[in-house]
Backbone bond lengths (Angstrom), bond angles and torsions (degrees), N, CA, C in turn:
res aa  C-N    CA-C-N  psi(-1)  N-CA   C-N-CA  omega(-1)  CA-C   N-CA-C  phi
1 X - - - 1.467 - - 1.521 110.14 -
2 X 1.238 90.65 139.45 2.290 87.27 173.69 1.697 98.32 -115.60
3 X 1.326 80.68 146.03 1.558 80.60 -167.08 1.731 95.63 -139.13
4 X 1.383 109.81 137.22 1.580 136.34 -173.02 1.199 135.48 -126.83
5 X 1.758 107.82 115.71 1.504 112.86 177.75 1.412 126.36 -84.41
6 X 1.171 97.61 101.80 1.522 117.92 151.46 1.525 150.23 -42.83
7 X 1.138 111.07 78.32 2.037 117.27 -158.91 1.056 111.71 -83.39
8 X 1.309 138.02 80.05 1.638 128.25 126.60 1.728 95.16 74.66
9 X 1.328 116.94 87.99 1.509 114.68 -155.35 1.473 74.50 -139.32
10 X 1.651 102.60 127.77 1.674 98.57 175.17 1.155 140.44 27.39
11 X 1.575 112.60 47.07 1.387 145.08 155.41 1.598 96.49 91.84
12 X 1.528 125.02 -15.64 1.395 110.03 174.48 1.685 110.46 -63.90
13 X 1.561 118.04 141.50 1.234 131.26 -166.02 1.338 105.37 -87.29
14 X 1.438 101.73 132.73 1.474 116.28 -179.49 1.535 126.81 -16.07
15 X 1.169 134.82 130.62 1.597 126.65 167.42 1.447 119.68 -158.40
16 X 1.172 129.16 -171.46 1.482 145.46 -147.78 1.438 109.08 -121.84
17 X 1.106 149.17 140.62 1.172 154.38 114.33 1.287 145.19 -95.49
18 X 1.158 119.81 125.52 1.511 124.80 -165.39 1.227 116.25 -111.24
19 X 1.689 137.81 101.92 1.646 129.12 172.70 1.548 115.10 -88.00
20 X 1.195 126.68 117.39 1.761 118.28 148.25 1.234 118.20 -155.26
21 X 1.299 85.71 -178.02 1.681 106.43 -159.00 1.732 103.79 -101.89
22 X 0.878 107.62 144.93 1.468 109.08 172.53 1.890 105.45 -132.91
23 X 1.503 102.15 149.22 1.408 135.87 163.45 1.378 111.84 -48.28
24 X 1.528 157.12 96.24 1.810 116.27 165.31 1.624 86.08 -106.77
25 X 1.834 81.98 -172.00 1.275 100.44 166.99 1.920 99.20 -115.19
26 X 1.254 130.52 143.93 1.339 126.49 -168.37 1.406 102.21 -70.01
27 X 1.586 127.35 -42.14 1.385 135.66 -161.87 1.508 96.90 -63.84
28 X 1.572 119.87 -29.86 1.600 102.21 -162.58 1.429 115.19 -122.40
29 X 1.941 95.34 19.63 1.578 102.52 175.88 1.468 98.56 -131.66
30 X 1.406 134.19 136.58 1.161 145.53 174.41 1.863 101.85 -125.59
31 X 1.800 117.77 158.16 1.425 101.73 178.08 1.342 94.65 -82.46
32 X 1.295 153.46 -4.48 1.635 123.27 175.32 1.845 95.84 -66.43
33 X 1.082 110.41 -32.30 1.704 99.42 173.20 1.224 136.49 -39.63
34 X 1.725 87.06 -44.23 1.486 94.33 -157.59 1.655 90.76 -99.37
35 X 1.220 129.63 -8.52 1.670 132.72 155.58 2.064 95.22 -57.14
36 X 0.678 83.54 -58.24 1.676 76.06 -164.45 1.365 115.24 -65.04
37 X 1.323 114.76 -25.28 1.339 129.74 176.71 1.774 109.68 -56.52
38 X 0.997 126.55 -39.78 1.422 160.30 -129.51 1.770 91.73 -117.28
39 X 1.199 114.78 -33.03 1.867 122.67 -168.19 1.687 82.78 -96.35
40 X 1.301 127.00 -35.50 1.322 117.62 -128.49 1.900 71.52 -89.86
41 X 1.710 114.63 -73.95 1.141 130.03 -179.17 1.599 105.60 -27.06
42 X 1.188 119.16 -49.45 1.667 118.03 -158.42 1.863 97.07 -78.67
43 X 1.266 114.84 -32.91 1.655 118.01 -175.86 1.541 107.42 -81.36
44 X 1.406 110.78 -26.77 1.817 106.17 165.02 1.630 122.58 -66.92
45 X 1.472 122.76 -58.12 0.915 121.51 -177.81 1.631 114.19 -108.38
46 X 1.603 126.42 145.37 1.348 121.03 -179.78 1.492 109.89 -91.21
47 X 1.399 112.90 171.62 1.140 132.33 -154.82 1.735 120.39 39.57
48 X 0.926 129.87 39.80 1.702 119.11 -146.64 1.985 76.71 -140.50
49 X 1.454 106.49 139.92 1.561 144.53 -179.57 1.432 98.63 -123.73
50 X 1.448 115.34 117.08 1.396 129.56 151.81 1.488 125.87 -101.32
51 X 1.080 133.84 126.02 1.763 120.21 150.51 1.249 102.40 -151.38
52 X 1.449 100.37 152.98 1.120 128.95 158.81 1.478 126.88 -83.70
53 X 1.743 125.07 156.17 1.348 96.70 -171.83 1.634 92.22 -159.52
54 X 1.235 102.71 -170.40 2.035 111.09 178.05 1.342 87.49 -121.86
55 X 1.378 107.70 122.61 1.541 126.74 176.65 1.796 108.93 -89.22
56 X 1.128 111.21 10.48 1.186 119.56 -179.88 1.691 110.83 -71.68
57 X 1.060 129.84 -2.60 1.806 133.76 155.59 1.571 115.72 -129.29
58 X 1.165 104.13 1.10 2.062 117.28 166.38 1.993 95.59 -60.66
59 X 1.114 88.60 131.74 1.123 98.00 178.87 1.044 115.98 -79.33
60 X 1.890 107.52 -66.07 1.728 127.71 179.61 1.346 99.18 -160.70
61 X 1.413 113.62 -173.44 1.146 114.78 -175.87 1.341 135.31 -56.27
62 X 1.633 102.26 -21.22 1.317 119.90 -166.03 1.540 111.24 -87.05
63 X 1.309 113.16 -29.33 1.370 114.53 150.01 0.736 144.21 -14.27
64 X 1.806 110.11 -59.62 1.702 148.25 -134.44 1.948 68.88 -99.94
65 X 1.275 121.11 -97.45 1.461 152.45 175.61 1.367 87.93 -11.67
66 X 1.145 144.64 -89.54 1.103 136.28 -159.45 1.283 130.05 -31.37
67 X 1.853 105.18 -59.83 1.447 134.50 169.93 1.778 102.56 -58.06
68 X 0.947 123.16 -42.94 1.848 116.75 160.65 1.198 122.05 -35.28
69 X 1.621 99.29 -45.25 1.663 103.43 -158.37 1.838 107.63 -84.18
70 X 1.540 97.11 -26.12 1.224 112.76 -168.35 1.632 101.41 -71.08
71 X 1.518 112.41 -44.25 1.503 112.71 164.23 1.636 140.40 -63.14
72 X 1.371 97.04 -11.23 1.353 104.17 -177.90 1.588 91.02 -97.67
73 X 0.865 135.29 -24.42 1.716 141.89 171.09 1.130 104.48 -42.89
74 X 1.556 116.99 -75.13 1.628 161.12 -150.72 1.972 81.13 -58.32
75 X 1.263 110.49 -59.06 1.314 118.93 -178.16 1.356 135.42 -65.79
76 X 1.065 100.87 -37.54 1.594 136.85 176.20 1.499 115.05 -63.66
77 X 1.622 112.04 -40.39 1.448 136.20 -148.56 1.669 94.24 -125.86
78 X 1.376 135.95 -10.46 1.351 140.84 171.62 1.623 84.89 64.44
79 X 1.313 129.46 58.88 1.462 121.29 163.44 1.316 104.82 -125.52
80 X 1.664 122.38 22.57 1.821 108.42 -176.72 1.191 114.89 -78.26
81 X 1.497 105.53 167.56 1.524 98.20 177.62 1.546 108.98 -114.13
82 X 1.119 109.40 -25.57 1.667 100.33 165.22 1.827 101.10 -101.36
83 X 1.579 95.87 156.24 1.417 105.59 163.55 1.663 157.20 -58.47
84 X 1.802 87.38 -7.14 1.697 124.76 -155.19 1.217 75.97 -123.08
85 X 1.661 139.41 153.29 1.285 157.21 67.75 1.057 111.08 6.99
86 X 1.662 148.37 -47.72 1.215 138.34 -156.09 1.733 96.35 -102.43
87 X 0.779 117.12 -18.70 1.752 123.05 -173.97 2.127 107.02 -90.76
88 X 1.482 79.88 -48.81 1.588 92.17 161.36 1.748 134.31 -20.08
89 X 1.881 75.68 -68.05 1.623 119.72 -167.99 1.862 97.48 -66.96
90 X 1.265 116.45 -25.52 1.327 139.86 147.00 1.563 111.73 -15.03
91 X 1.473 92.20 -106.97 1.474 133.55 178.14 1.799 108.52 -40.36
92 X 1.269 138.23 -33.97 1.199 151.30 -144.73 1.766 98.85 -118.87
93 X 1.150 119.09 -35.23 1.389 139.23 151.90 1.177 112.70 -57.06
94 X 1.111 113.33 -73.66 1.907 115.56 167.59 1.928 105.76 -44.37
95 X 1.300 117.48 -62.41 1.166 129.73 -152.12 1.579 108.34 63.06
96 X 1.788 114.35 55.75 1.618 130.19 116.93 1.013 126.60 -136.25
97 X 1.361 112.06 -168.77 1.343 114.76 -135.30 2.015 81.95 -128.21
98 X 1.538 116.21 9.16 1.786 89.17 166.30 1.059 100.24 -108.65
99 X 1.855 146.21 146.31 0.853 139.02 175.88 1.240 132.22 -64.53
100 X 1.775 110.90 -24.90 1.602 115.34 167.79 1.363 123.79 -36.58
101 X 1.733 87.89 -51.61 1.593 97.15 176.41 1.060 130.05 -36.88
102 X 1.413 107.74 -81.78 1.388 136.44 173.93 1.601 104.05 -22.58
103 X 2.193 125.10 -59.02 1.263 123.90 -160.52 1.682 77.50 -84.48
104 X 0.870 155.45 -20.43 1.532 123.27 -172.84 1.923 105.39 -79.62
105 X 1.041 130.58 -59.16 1.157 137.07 -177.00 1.886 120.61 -68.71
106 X 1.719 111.20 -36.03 1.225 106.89 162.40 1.496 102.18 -109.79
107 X 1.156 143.30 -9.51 1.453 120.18 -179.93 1.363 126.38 -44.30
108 X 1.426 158.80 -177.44 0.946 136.16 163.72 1.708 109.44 -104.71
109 X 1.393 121.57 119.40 1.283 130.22 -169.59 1.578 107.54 -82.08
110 X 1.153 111.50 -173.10 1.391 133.73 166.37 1.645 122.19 -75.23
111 X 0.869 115.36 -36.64 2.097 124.70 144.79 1.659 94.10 -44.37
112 X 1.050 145.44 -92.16 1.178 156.21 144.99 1.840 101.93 44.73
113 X 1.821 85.24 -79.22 1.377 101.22 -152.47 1.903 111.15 -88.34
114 X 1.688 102.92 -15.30 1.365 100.80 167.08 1.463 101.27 -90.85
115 X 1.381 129.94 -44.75 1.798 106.93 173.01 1.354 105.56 -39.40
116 X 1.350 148.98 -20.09 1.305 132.70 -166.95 1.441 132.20 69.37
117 X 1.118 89.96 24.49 1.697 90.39 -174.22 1.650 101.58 -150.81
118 X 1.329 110.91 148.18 1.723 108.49 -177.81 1.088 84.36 -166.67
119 X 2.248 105.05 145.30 1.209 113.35 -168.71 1.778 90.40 -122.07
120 X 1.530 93.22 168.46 1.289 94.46 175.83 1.663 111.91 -145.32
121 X 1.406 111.01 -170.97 1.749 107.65 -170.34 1.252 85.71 -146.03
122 X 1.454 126.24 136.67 1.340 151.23 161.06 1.482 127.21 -91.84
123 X 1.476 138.72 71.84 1.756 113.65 -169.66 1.783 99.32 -106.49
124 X 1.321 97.64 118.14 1.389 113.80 173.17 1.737 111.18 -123.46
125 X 1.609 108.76 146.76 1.606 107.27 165.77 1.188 100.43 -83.35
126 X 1.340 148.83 43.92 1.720 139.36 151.99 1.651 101.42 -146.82
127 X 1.222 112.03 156.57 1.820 126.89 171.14 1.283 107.17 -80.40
128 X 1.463 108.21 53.14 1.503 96.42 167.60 1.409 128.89 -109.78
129 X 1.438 106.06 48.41 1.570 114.42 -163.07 1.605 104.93 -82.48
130 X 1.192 128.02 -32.17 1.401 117.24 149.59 1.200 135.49 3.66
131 X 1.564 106.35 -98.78 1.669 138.41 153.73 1.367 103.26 -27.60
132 X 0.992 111.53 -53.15 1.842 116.51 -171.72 1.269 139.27 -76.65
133 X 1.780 91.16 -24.68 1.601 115.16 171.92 1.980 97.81 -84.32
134 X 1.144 104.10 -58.66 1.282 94.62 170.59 1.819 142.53 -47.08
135 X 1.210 101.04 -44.36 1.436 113.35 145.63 1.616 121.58 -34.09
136 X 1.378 126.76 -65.34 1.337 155.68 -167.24 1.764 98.07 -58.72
137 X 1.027 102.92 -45.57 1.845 128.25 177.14 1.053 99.40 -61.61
138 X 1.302 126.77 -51.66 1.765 117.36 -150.95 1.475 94.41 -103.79
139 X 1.074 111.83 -37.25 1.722 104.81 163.01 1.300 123.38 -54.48
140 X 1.030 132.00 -42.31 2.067 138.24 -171.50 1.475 91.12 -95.77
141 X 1.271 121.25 -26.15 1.928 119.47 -158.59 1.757 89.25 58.28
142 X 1.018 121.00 91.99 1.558 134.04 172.19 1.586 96.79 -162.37
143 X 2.147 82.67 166.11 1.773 93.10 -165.21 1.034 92.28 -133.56
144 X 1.527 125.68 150.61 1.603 124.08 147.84 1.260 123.54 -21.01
145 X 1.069 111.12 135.48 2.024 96.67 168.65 2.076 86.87 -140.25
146 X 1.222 98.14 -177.73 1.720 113.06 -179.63 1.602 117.02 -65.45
147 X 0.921 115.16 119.41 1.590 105.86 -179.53 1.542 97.93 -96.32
148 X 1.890 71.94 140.54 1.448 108.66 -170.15 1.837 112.79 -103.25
149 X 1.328 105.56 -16.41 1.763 102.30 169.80 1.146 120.79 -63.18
150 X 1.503 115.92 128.48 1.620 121.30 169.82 1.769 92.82 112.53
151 X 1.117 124.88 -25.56 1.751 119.88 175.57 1.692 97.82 -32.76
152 X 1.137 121.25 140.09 1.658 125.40 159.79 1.544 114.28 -79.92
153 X 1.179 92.83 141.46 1.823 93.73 -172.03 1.922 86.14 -156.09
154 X 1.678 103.49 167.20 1.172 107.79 162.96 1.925 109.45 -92.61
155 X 1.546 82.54 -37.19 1.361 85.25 -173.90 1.982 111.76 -46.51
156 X 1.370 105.32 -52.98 1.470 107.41 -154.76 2.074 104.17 -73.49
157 X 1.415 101.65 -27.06 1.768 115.94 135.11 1.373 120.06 -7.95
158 X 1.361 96.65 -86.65 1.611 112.85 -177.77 1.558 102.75 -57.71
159 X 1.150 126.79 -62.80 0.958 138.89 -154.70 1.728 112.82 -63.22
160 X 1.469 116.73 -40.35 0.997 131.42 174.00 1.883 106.21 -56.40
161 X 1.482 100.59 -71.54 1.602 112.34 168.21 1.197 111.46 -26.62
162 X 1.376 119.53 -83.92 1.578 114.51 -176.70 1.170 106.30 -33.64
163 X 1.100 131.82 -78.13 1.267 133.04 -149.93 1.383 118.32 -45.34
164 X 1.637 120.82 -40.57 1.073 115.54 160.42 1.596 137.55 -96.44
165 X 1.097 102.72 17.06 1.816 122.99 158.13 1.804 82.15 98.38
166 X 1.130 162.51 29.90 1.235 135.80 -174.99 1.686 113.54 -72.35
167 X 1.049 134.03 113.07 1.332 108.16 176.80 2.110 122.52 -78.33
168 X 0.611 100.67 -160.11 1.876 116.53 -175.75 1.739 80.64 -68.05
169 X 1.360 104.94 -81.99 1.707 98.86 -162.91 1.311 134.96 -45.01
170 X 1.531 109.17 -22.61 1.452 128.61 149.23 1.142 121.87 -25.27
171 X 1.269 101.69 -88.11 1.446 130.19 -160.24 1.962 99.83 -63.93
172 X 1.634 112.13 -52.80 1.595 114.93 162.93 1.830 107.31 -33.56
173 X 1.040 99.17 -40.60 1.917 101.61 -154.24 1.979 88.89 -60.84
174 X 1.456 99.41 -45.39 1.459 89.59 -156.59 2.077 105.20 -75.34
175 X 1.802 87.49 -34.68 1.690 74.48 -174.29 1.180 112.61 -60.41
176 X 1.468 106.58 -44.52 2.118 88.08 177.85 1.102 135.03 -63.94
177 X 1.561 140.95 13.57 1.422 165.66 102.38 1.616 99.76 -17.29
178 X 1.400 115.60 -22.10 1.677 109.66 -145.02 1.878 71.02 -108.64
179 X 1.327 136.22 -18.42 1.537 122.32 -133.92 1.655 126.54 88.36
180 X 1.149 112.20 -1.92 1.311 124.04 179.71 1.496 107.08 -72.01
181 X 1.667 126.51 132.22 1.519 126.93 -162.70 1.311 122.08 -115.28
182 X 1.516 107.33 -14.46 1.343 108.90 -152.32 1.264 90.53 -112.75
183 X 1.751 119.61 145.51 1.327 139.42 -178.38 1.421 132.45 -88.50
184 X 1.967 102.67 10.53 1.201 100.86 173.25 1.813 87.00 -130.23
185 X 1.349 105.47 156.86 1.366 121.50 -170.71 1.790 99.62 -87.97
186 X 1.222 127.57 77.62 1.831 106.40 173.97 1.922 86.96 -112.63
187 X 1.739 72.82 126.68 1.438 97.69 168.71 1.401 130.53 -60.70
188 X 1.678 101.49 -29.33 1.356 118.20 -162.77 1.832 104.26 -66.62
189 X 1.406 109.55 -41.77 1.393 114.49 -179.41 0.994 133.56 -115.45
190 X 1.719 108.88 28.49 1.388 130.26 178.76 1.919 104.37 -97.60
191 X 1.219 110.58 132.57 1.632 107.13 173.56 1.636 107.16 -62.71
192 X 1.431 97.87 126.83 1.876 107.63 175.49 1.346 112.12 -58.59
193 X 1.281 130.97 -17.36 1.582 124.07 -164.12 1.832 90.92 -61.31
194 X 1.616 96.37 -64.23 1.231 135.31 -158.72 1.921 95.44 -40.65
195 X 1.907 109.47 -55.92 1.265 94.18 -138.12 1.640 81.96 -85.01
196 X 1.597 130.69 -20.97 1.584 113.29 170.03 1.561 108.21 -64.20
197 X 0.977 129.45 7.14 1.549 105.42 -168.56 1.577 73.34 -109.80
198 X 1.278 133.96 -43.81 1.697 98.83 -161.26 1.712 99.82 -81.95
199 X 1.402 121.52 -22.53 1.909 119.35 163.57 1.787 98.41 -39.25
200 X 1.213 124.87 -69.40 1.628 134.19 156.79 1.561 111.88 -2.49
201 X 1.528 112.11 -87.16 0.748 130.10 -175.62 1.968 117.08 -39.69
202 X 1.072 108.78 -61.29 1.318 125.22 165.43 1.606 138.98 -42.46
203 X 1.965 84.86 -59.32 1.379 98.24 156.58 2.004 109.84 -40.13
204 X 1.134 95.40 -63.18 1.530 106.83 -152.17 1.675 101.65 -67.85
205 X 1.076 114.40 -25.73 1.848 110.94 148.46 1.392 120.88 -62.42
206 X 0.963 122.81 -2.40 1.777 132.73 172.19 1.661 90.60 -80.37
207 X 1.125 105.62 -72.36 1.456 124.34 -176.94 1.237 102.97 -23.79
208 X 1.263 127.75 -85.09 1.217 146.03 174.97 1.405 117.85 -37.50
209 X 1.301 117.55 -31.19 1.617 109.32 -178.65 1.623 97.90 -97.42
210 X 0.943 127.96 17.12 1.395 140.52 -157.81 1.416 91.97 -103.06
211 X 1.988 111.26 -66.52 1.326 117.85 163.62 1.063 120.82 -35.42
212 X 1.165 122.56 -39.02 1.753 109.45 -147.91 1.823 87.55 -119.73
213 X 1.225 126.45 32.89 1.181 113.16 -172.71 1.910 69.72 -114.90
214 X 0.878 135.35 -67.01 1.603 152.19 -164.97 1.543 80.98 -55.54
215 X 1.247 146.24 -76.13 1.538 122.16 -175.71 0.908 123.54 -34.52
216 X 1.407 126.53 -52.46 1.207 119.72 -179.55 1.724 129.85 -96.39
217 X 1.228 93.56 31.27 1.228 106.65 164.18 1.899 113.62 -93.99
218 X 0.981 98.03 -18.45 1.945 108.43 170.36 0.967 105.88 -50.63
């Protein structure tokens, strides 16, 4: 698990985040499980947000982190749009605002549970992801395994982009902000740091108009 301190960022109060991946077996995990799993975890310890999700449009980590911060805001600021933190953490991931969405594209599906592997996000005000990861284990009978979100790929590139409509001129606008010169977007010979950090960048303007789309709905 990697786990991240969070400082007091526009008056929201300090907190924790925890990402990992876990091992299952499909036969002995179903999602009403991992729904209940999620009631069981959130009614043991206070202040503490669980979900699980399909990392299949997660970009990288910074993604994950972002959409946290944006929820503890949402919460913080009485501007959420769902009632749950964990459903939230949803919507802010997606960057919309209907929740269908959000559980169809990040929920965790049935691809999910026969790949064998499902990741999750922890935001608690204490480091007690330990206790909690362990818990999570003995409940599913699952193990840590290596996390794989944030690897650079072209593929997961593309894949990310589409998904959230960015076009070529987009993504150009921000790298040449970055020093980037050239007027056609090829991925193939562009450095990956560069073109996820401005996918990043963008994403996290979703985010943001996300906020202020729910403000001004008052």
């Amino acid at each position: 698990m990697k786990i991240y301190s969070i400082t007091n960022l526009n008056g929201v109060s300090n907190y924790y985040i925890g990402i990992n991946q876990i091992e299952i077996d499909p036969k002995d995990v179903q999602i009403n499980k991992l729904v209940e799993l999620i009631e069981v975890i959130q009614s043991h310890y206070a202040d503490i947000v669980l979900q699980f999700f399909n990392d299949r449009y997660i970009l990288n980590q910074e993604h994950i982190l972002r959409a946290c911060y944006f929820v503890q805001k949402a919460f913080y600021t009485e501007i959420n749009i769902s009632n749950k933190k964990n459903l939230e953490l949803l919507l802010y991931l997606a960057a919309k605002r209907q929740i269908k969405l959000g559980l169809e594209c990040f929920g965790v599906n049935n691809y999910n549970l026969q790949n064998r592997r499902i990741s999750f996000c922890i935001i608690s005000l204490k480091d007690n992801f330990e206790q909690v990861n362990i818990e999570i284990n003995s409940y599913l009978h699952s193990k840590d395994i290596r996390i794989n979100i944030g690897n650079l790929s072209i593929d997961k590139f593309r894949i990310v982009k589409n998904y959230f409509e960015f076009s070529d001129n987009q993504i150009l606008t921000v790298l040449k902000s970055y020093g980037y010169n050239n007027d056609i977007l090829d991925i193939n010979s562009l450095n990956l740091e560069s073109s996820y950090k401005a996918l990043n960048d963008l994403i996290c303007e979703k985010m943001v108009l996300l906020s202020l789309e729910k403000r001004r709905s008052f």
